[in-house]
MARRO-507424 format. One record per residue (C-alpha): x, y, z; residue in one letter. Coordinates in pm, whole numbers, padded with zeros to 5 digits, always signed. Layout:
BEGIN
XYZA ...
end
This chain:
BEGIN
+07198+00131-09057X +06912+00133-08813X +06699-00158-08816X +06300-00138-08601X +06325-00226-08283X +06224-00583-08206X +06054-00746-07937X +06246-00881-07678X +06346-01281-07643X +06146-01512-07422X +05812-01285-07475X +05500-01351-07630X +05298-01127-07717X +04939-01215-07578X +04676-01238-07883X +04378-00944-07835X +04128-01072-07619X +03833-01208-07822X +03458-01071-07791X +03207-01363-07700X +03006-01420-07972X +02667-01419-07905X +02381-01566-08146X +02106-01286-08282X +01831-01253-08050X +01964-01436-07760X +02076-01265-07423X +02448-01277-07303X +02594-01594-07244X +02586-01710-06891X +02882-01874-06666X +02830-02228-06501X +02750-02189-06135X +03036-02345-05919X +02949-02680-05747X +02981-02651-05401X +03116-02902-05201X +02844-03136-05041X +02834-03081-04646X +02979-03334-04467X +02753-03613-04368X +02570-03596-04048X +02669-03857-03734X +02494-04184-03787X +02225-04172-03501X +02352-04539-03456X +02639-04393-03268X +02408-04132-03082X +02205-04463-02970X +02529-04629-02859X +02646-04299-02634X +02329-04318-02470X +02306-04651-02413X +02643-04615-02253X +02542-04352-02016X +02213-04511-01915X +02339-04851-01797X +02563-04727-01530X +02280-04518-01388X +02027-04809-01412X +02300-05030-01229X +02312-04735-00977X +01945-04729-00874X +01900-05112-00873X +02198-05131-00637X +02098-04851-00411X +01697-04976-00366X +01864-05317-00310X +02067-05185-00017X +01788-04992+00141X +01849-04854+00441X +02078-04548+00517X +02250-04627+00214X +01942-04501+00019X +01848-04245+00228X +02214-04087+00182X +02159-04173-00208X +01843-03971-00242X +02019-03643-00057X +02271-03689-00283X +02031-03636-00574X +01829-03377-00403X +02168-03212-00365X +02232-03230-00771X +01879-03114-00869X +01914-02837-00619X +02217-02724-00796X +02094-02732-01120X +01801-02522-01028X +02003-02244-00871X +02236-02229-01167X +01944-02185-01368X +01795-01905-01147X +02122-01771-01024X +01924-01407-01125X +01723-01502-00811X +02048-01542-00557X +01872-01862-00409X +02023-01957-00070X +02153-02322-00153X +02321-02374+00171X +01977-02353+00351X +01821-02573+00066X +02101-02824+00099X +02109-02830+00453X +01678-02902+00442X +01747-03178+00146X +01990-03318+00395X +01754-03278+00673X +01441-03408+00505X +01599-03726+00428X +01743-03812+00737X +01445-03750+00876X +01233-03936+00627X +01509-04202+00759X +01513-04227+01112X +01144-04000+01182X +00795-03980+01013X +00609-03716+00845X +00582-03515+01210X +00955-03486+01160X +00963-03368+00794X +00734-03099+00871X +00933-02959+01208X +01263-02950+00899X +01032-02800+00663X +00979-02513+00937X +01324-02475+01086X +01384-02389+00706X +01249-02014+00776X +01437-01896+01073X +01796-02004+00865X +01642-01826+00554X +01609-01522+00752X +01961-01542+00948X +02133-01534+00616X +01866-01255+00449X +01959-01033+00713X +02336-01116+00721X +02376-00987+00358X +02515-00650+00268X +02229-00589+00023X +01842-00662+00106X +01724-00576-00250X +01522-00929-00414X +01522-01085-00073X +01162-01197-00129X +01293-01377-00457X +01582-01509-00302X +01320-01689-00025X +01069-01816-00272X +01300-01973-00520X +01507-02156-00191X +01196-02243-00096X +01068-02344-00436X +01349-02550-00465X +01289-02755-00157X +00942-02825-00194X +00971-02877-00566X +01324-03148-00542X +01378-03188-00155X +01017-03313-00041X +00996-03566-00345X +01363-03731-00244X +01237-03718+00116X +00946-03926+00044X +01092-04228-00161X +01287-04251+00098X +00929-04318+00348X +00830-04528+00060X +01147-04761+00065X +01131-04786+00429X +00809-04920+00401X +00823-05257+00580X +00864-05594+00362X +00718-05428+00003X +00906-05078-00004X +01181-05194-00270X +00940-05327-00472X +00728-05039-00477X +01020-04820-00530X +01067-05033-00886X +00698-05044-00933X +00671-04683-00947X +01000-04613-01135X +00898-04881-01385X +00523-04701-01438X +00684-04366-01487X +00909-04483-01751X +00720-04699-01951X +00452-04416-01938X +00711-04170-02055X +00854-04397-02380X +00543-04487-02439X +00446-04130-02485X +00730-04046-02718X +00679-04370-02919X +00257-04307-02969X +00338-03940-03052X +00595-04024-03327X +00361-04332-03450X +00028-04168-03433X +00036-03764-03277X -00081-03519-03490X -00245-03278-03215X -00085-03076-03023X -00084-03142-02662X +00130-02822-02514X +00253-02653-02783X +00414-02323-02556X +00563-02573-02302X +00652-02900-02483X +00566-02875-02895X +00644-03192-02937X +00379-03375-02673X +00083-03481-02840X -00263-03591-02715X -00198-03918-02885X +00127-03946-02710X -00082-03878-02377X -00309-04172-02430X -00092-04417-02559X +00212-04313-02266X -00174-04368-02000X -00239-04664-02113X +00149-04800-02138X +00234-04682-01808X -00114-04839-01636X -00064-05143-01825X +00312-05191-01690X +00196-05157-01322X -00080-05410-01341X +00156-05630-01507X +00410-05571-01246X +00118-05673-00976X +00089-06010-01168X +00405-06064-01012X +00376-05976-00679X +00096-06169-00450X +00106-05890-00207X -00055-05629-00465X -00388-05694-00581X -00479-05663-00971X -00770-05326-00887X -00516-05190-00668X -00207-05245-00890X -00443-05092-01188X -00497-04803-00983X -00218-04722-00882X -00092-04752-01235X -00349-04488-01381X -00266-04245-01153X +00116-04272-01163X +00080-04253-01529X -00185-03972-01506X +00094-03758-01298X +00424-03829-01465X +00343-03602-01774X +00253-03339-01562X +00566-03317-01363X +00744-03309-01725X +00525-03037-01831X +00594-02868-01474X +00952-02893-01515X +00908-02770-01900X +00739-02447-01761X +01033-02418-01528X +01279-02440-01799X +01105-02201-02048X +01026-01895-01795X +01450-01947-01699X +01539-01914-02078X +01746-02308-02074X +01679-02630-02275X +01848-02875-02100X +01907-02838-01643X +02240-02999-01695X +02459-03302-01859X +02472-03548-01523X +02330-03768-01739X +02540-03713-02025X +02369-03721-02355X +02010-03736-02160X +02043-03381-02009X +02056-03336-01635X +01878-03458-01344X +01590-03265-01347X +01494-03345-01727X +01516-03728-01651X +01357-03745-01314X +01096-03418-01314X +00784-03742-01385X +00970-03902-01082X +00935-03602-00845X +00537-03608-00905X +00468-04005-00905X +00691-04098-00611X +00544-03883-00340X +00198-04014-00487X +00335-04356-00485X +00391-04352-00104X +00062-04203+00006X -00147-04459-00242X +00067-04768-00098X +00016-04629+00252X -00377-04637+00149X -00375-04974-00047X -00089-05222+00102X -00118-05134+00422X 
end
C-alpha cells in the first residue's frame, strides 16, 4: 500500500510569512533608526596644556641660559636659529629653488660680524651676498626662475638673518645688553598673550580677517596696552632705564610685534602652509613663535642705542 509522502525528520516547515498589519488611514509602518555609536570622546585639552608646557620649558631654560652666557656663545646661538628659520622658509618655498647655502653662509656671516664688527661690517656681508648669489646662478644647468631664486635667498636673509644679527649688537651692548635682551622678549610676549586672551574675552571685530581671522581689534588694544605695561614695569626694576623711556620703548615694541605676526601670516598664506615647522613641538616652528621677535628686536637695539646710551 502506498502511503503520501511525508516530510522529512529534523525539518520544520517555516510558517507563511505574515503581512504587517497596518491601521485604516495610517501610512506604512516605519523601522527604528539604528543608534549609532557615540564618537569617541575628544583629548582632554588638559593634556594638550601639559604637552605644551613640556615643550616650552626647555626652550625658556634655553634662552635664559644663552643671554646669561653672552658672548660668542650667543652669537653662535642666534646663527643657529637664523640657520632653522632659514630652513623652514626654503622648505616652504622650495617652488622658488632658494640658494640656502649663500643664505646660511650670510646668517653665519652676519652674526659673527654683529660679534666681533659693527653695523659697517654687517653691511660689507650683506653685499658680498650678491657676487656668491651670482657664482652659483650661473653655475646651474638651468637659468629659468633665477630672478626668484635671488629674491627669495635674499628675502630670507633680510627677513630672518638681519633680525638674529642684531640681538646679537643688542646683547653686546655694554653693562645693560642682557637685560634688554629680556626686556624686549618679555614685551613681545606679554603683548602677544595678551592679545589672544582680550580677543577671546572681549573681540568681536575683525582685525585681519584674510591673514589672521582670528585677530581682533580688541585683541590689538588689550595685547598694546599688556605689552607697554610689562616694559614699564620691567623699568621699575632696573635704575638704569627711566620710567618715559621704558614706556616708550614698551609702546613701540608692542606696536610692532603684531605686525611681524601678521607679516609672517602673509608669508604663510601666499606659500599655501599653516604651521613653518614643529621645532617647537606642539607650538609650530620657529618662525610662528618668533616672527613678533624678528620685528621688535632690531627696533629694540636702535631705541636702546637712542635712549640708554
Amino acid at each position: 500500500m502506498d502511503f503520501p509522502p511525508r516530510p522529512e525528520q529534523g525539518r520544520q516547515q517555516a510558517p507563511p510569512a505574515r503581512r504587517q498589519r497596518r491601521a485604516p488611514g495610517r501610512g506604512p509602518a516605519r523601522r527604528q533608526p539604528r543608534r549609532r555609536a557615540a564618537p569617541p570622546a575628544p583629548p582632554g585639552r588638559h593634556s594638550e596644556t601639559i604637552a605644551r608646557v613640556g615643550w616650552a620649558v626647555p626652550w625658556i631654560v634655553f634662552a635664559i641660559a644663552i643671554v646669561a652666557a653672552g658672548g660668542i656663545v650667543f652669537a653662535l646661538a642666534m646663527i643657529g636659529l637664523a640657520w632653522i628659520g632659514l630652513a623652514e622658509l626654503f622648505r616652504m618655498a622650495r617652488r622658488y629653488r632658494p640658494m640656502p647655502l649663500v643664505a646660511f653662509a650670510a646668517a653665519a656671516g652676519l652674526g659673527l660680524a654683529a660679534h666681533y664688527g659693527s653695523q659697517y661690517q654687517m653691511v660689507l656681508v650683506g653685499l658680498a651676498t650678491f657676487p656668491l648669489m651670482f657664482a652659483i646662478a650661473a653655475a646651474r644647468p638651468a637659468r629659468a626662475g633665477v630672478t626668484a631664486s635671488m629674491a627669495m635667498t635674499t628675502f630670507g636673509v633680510i627677513w630672518i638673518g638681519l633680525p638674529f644679527a642684531h640681538a646679537v649688537l643688542l646683547r653686546d651692548l655694554p653693562l645693560h645688553g642682557g637685560a634688554l635682551v629680556i626686556d624686549v622678549l618679555v614685551g613681545t610676549f606679554i603683548t602677544d598673550t595678551a592679545a589672544y586672551a582680550g580677543g577671546r574675552l572681549f573681540g568681536s571685530r575683525r582685525l585681519a580677517p584674510r591673514l589672521s581671522p582670528n585677530k581682533t581689534l580688541e585683541g590689538l588694544a588689550v595685547g598694546f596696552v599688556g605689552g607697554t605695561l610689562a616694559l614699564w614695569f620691567a623699568g621699575l626694576y632696573q635704575d638704569w632705564l627711566s620710567g618715559v623711556d621704558a614706556l616708550l620703548i614698551g609702546m613701540i615694541v608692542a606696536a610692532l610685534a603684531p605686525i611681524g605676526d601678521l607679516f609672517a601670516s602673509l608669508v604663510k598664506r601666499d606659500l599655501d602652509v599653516k604651521d613653518t615647522g614643529n621645532v617647537f613641538g606642539p607650538h609650530g616652528g620657529l618662525l610662528d613663535r618668533l616672527d613678533a621677535v624678528l620685528f621688535t628686536v632690531v627696533a629694540g637695539y636702535y631705541l636702546a642705542v637712542a635712549l640708554v646710551y
